[in-house]
C-alpha positions in Angstrom: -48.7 0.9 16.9 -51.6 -0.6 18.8 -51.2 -2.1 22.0 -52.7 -5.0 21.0 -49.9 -5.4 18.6 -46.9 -4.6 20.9 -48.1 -7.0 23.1 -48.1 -9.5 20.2 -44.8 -8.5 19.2 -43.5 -8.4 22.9 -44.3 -12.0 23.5 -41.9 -13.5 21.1 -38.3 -13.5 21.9 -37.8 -16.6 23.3 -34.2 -17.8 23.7 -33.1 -21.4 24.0 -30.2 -24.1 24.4 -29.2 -26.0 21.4 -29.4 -29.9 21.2 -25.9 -31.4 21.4 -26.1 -34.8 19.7 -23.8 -36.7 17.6 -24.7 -38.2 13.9 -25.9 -41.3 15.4 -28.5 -39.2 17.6 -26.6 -39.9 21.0 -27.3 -37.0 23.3 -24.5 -35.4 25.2 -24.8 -32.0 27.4 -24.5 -28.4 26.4 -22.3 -26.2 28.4 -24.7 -22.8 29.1 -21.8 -20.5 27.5 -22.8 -22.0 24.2 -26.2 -20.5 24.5 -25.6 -17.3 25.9 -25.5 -14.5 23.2 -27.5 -12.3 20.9 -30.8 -13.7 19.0 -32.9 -11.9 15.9 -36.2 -13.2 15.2 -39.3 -11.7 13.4 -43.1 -12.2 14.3 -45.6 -13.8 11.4 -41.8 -13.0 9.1 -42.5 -9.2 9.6 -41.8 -7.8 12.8 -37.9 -7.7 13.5 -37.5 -8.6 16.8 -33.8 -8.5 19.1 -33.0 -10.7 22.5 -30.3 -11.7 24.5 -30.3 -15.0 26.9 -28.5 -17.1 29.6 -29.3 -20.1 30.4 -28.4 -22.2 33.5 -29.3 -25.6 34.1 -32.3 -26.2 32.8 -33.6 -22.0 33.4 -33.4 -19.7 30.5 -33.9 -16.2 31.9 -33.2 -13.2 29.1 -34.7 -9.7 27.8 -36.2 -8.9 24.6 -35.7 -5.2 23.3 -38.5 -4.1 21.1 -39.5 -0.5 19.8 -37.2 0.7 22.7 -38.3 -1.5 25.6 -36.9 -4.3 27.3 -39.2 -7.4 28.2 -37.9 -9.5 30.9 -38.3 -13.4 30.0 -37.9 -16.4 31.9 -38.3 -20.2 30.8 -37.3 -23.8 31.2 -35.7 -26.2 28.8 -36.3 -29.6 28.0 -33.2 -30.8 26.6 -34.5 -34.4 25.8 -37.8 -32.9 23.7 -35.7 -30.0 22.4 -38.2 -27.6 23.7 -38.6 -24.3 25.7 -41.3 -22.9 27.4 -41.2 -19.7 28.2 -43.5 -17.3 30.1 -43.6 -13.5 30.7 -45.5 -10.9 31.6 -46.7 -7.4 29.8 -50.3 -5.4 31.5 -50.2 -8.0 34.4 -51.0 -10.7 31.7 -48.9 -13.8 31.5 -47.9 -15.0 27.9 -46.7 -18.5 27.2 -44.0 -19.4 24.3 -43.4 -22.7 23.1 -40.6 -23.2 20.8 -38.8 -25.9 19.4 -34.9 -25.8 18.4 -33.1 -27.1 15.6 -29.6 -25.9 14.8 -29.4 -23.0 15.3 -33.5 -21.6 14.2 -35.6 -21.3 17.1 -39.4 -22.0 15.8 -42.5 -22.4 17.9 -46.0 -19.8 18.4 -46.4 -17.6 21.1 -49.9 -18.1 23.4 -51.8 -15.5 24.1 -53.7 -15.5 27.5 -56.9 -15.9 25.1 -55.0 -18.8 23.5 -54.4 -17.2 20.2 -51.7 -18.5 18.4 -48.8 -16.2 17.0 -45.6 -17.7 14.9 -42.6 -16.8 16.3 -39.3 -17.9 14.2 -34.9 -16.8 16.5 -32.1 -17.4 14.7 -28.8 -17.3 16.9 -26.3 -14.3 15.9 -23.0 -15.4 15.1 -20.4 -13.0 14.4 -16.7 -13.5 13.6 -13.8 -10.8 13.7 -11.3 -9.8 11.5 -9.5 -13.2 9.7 -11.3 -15.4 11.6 -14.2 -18.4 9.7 -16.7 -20.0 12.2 -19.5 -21.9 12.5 -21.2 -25.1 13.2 -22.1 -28.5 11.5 -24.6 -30.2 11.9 -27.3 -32.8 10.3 -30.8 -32.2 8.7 -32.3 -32.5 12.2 -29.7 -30.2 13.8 -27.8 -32.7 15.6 -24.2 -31.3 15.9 -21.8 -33.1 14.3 -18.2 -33.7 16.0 -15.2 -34.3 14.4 -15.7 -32.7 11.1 -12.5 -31.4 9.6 -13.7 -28.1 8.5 -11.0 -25.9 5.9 -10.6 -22.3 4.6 -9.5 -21.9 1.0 -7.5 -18.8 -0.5 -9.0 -17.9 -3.8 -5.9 -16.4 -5.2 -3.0 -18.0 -3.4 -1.8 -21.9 -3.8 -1.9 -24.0 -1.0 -2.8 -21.0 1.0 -5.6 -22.4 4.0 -6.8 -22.9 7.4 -8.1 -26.1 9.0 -10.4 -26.5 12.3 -12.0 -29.3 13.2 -15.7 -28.9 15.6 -15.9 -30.1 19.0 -18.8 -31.8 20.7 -21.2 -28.6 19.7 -20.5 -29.0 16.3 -19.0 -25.7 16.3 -15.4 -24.6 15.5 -13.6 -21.6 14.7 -10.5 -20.9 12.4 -8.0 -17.8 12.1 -6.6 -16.9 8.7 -3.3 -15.7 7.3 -3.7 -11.7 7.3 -3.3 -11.5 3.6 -5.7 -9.8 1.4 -8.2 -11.3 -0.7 -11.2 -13.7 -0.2 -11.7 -17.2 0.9 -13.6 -20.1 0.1 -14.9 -22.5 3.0 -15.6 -26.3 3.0 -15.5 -29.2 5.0 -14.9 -33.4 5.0 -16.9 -35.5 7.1 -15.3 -39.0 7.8 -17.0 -41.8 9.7 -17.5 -45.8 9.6 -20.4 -48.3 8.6 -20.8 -51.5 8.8 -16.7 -52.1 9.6 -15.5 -49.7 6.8 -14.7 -46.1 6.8 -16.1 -43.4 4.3 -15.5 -39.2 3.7 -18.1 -37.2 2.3 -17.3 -33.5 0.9 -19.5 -30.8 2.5 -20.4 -27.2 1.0 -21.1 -24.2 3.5 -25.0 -23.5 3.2 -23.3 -19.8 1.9 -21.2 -21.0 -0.1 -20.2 -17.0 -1.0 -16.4 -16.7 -0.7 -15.8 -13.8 1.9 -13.3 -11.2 2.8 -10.7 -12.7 4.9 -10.2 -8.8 6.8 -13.6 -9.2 7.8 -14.1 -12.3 8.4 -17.3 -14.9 8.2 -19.7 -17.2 9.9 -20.0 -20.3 7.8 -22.7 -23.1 8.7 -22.8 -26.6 7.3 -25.6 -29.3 6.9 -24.5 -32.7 6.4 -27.7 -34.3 4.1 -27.9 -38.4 4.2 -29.5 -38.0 1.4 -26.6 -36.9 -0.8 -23.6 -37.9 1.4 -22.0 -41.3 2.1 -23.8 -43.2 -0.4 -23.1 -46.0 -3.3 -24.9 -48.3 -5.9 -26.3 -51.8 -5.9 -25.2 -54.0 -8.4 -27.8 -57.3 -9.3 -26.3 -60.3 -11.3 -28.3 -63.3 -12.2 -27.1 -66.3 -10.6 -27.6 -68.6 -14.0 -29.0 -68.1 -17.7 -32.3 -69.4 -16.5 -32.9 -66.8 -14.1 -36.1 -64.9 -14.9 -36.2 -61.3 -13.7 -38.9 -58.8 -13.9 -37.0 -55.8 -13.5 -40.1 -53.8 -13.1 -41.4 -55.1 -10.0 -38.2 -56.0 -8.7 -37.6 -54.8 -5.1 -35.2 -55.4 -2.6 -35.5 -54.4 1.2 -32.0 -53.3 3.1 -31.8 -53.8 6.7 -28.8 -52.2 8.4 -26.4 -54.5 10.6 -26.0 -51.6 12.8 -26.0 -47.7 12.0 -25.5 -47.1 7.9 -23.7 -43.9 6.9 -26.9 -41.9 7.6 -27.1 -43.4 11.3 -30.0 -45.3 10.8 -30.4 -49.0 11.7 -34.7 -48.8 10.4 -35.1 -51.1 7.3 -36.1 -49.6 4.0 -37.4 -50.1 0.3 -35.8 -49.7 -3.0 -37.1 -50.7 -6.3 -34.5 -51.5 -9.5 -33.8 -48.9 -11.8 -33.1 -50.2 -15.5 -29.5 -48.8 -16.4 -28.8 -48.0 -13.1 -29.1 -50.7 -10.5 -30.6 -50.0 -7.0 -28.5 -46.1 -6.7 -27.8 -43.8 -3.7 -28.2 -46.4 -0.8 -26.1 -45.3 2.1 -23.2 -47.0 3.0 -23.5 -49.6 5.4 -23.5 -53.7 5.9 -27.1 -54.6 5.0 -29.0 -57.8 5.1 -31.0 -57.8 1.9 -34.0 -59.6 0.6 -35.5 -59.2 -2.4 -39.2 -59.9 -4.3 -40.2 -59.5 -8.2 -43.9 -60.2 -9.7 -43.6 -63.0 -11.8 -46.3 -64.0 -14.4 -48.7 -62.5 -11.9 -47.3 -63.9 -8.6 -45.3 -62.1 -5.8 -41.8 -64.2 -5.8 -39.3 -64.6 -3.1 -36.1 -64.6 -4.4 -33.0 -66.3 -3.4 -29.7 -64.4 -3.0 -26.3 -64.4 -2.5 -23.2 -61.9 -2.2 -20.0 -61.7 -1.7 -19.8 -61.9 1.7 -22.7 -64.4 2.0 -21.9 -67.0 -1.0 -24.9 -69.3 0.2 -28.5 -68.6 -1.3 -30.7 -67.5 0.9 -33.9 -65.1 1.1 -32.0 -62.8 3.1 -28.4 -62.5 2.9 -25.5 -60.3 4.5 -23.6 -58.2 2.0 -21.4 -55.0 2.3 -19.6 -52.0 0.3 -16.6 -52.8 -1.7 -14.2 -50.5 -3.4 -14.3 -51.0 -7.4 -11.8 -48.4 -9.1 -14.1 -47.9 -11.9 -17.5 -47.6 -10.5 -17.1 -46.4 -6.7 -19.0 -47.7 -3.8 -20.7 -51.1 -4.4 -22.9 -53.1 -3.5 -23.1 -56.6 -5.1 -25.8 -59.1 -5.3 -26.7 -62.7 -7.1 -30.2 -63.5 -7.8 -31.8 -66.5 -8.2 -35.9 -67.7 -8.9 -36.7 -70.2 -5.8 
């Protein structure tokens, strides 16, 4: 192997503290035991790479073992940007790594005195002993998620499981009935928008069952996308109403966080046969336009929880034992 190369390779290992957030994006602080611990990572996704870290405060000190040497390494963490920067030094040259964290992938380049550029990509090692399931949920932008009732199925015995629920880290861990046979995991998330509560079902991202004698790490990723969501209804107001359900739009505007913890507005157009779909749940205040005979029209609504017409009215998720989550709305031309 060149030198040139170990150096390269040497550079990379760049341990860092997770982002402790809740679904709504609130920050909250992560005990240093939680980032202690082994890390693998490759260079350019070739070179297999090992490290282990503390961190304390804000310092992340740690040692890289590659091709049978250790590489001190020492860094700082910015919780608020979840970044690290991390500097060490191999020949009496000083090496900078910049990575950024989400869940539990650590992603950044490694800087070379030169300034050349050189991916680096650390995943966190999470092991888990004999009858034992953990793991940690946590959203698309690797926010942990608290709360999240997480469970641990028997594949061949009835009524046979485990529940856990994940504390502030998002992680949590479960122990098993010593019986033989595998397991499957899963998990509910249950929350609140806009005044009413909803539970989504979440699958492991390895969704393989597993050996319950040797136990498994299980992650989850909650996707707004496909969780908490339901359908918008539209019902003219009169027989006279004229629609043009091809250029009919509507605009939601969360009153407060929606099931996917947003509160930034956002566009939908109708879809024939099926109504404005997969919105998440939430209270909303709603307008809604159409291009009529050539001309953009602002049209009047109303709902069920707003009965007057207006351009912009304030409607809500109801129950309906037939179609789910809904979302109903009157329209009216101006």
């Amino acid at each position: 192997m060149t030198h040139t190369r170990l150096l390269a390779l040497a550079l990379l290992v760049l341990p860092v503290a997770p982002v402790s957030a809740a679904l709504t994006g609130a920050a909250l602080a992560a005990p240093a035991s939680t980032l202690g611990g082994a890390w693998k990572g490759k260079l350019d996704g070739f070179y297999e790479l090992d490290a282990k870290f503390t961190v304390q405060g804000n310092s992340v000190t740690g040692v890289l073992r590659f091709a049978k040497m250790d590489f001190p390494l020492r860094g700082i963490w910015d919780n608020a940007k979840n970044l690290v920067t991390f500097k060490y030094t191999y020949a009496k040259e000083i090496h900078t790594v910049k990575a950024t964290l989400r869940g539990s992938t650590l992603t950044g380049f490694d800087i070379s005195p030169k300034g050349k550029q050189t991916a680096v990509s650390l995943t966190r090692v999470t092991t888990a002993g004999a009858y034992v399931m953990t793991g940690t949920v946590r959203d698309e932008k690797g926010n942990p998620i608290a709360g999240v009732e997480v469970f641990a199925d028997h594949t061949a015995y009835y009524d046979m499981n485990a529940v856990g629920k994940t504390d502030a880290q998002g992680r949590y861990t479960i122990t098993l009935a010593h019986q033989p046979g595998t397991w499957n995991a899963g998990a509910y998330l249950r929350g609140e928008a806009g005044g009413q509560p909803f539970e989504v079902r979440l699958s492991p991202d390895n969704d393989t069952p597993f050996d319950g004698s040797k136990g498994a790490v299980r992650d989850f990723t909650y996707k707004a996308s496909t969780g908490a969501t339901g359908k918008v209804y539209t019902t003219v107001a009169h027989s006279a109403v004229e629609l043009d359900y091809e250029t009919l739009e509507f605009t939601f505007t969360p009153d407060g966080p929606n099931a996917a913890g947003s509160t930034a507005p956002f566009n939908r157009k109708f879809v024939m046969g099926s109504g404005v779909p997969d919105i998440p749940l939430g209270r909303y205040r709603v307008s809604a336009t159409q291009v009529l005979n050539g001309v953009r029209q602002q049209l009047l609504l109303s709902s069920r929880l707003q009965k007057n017409e207006a351009t912009s009215v304030l409607a809500e998720f109801t129950d309906d034992s037939h179609y789910g989550k809904t979302l109903e709305l009157f329209l009216k031309n101006p």
